[in-house]
C-alpha positions as CSV (number, residue, x, y, z in Angstrom):
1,X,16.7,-57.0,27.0
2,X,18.1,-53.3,26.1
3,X,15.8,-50.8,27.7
4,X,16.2,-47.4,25.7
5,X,15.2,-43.9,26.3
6,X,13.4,-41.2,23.5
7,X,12.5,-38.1,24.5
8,X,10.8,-35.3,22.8
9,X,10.0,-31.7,24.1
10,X,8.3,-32.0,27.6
11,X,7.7,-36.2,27.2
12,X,9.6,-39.2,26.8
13,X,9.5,-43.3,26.6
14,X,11.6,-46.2,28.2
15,X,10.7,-49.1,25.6
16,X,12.4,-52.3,24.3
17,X,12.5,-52.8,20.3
18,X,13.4,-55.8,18.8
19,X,13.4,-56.6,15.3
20,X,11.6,-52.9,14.9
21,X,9.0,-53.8,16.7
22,X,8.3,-51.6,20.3
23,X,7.3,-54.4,22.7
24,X,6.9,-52.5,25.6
25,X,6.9,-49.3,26.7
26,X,6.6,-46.8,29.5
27,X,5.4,-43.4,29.1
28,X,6.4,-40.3,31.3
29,X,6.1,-36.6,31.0
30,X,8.1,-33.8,32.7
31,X,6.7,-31.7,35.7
32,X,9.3,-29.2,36.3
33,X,13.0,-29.4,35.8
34,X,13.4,-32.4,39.0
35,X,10.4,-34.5,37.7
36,X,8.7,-36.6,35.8
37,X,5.2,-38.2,35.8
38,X,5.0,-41.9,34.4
39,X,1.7,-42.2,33.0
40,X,1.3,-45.7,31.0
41,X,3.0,-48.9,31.0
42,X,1.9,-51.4,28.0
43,X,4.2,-54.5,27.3
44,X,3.3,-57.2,24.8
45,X,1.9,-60.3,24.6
46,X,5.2,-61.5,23.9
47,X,6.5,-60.3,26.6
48,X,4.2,-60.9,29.4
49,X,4.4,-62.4,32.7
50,X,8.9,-62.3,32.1
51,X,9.0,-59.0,34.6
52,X,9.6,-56.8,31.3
53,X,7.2,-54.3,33.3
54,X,9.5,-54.2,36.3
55,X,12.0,-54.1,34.6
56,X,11.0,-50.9,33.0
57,X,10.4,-49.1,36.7
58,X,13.6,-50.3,37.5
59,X,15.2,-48.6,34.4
60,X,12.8,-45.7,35.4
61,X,14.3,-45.3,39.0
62,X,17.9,-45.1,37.4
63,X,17.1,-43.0,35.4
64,X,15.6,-40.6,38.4
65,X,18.7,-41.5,40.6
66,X,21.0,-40.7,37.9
67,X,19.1,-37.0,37.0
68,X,18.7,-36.7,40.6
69,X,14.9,-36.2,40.1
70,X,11.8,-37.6,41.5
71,X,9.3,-39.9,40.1
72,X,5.2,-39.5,41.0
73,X,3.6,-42.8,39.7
74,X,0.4,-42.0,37.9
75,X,0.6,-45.5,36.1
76,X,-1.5,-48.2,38.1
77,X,1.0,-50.5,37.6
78,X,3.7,-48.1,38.4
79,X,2.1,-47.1,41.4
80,X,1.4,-50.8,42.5
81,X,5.5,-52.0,41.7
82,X,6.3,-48.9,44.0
83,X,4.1,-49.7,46.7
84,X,5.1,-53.8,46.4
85,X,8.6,-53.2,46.3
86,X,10.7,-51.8,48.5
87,X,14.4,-49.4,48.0
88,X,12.3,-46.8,45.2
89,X,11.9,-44.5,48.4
90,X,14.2,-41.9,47.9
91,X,13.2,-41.3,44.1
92,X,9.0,-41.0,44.7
């Protein structure tokens, strides 16, 4: 699956599209100029139960390393894929 990355001013998505059609996405928004905050992970029915949600925090954590910025996990599932899973230490 090809994650992608939109931002607008301030706010920004990691989603999958296929066929035009957004089957999941993450949301974040920037704190600062070394952060951002994701806030909401939805992935569809479609999708569920294949790790797409993963998936997106891992893209998410690359995305950090790459920027060299920090993540803070508002997102309950976020939060709970951090605190499961270990090697996301140096981005949180």
């Amino acid at each position: 699956m090809n994650i992608q990355n939109a931002e607008t001013e301030g706010e920004g998505t990691f989603f999958i599209e296929e066929e035009n059609e957004r089957l999941a996405t993450m949301y974040y928004r920037w704190r600062g100029e070394d952060r951002i905050i994701i806030e909401h992970t939805e992935v569809s029915d479609k999708l569920k139960g294949k790790g797409i949600g993963k998936q997106l925090v891992d893209h998410a954590v690359a995305f950090a390393r790459e920027k060299h910025i920090k993540i803070i996990p508002l997102c309950p599932f976020t939060k709970s894929v951090f605190e499961k899973f270990k090697g996301y230490e140096d981005v949180l």
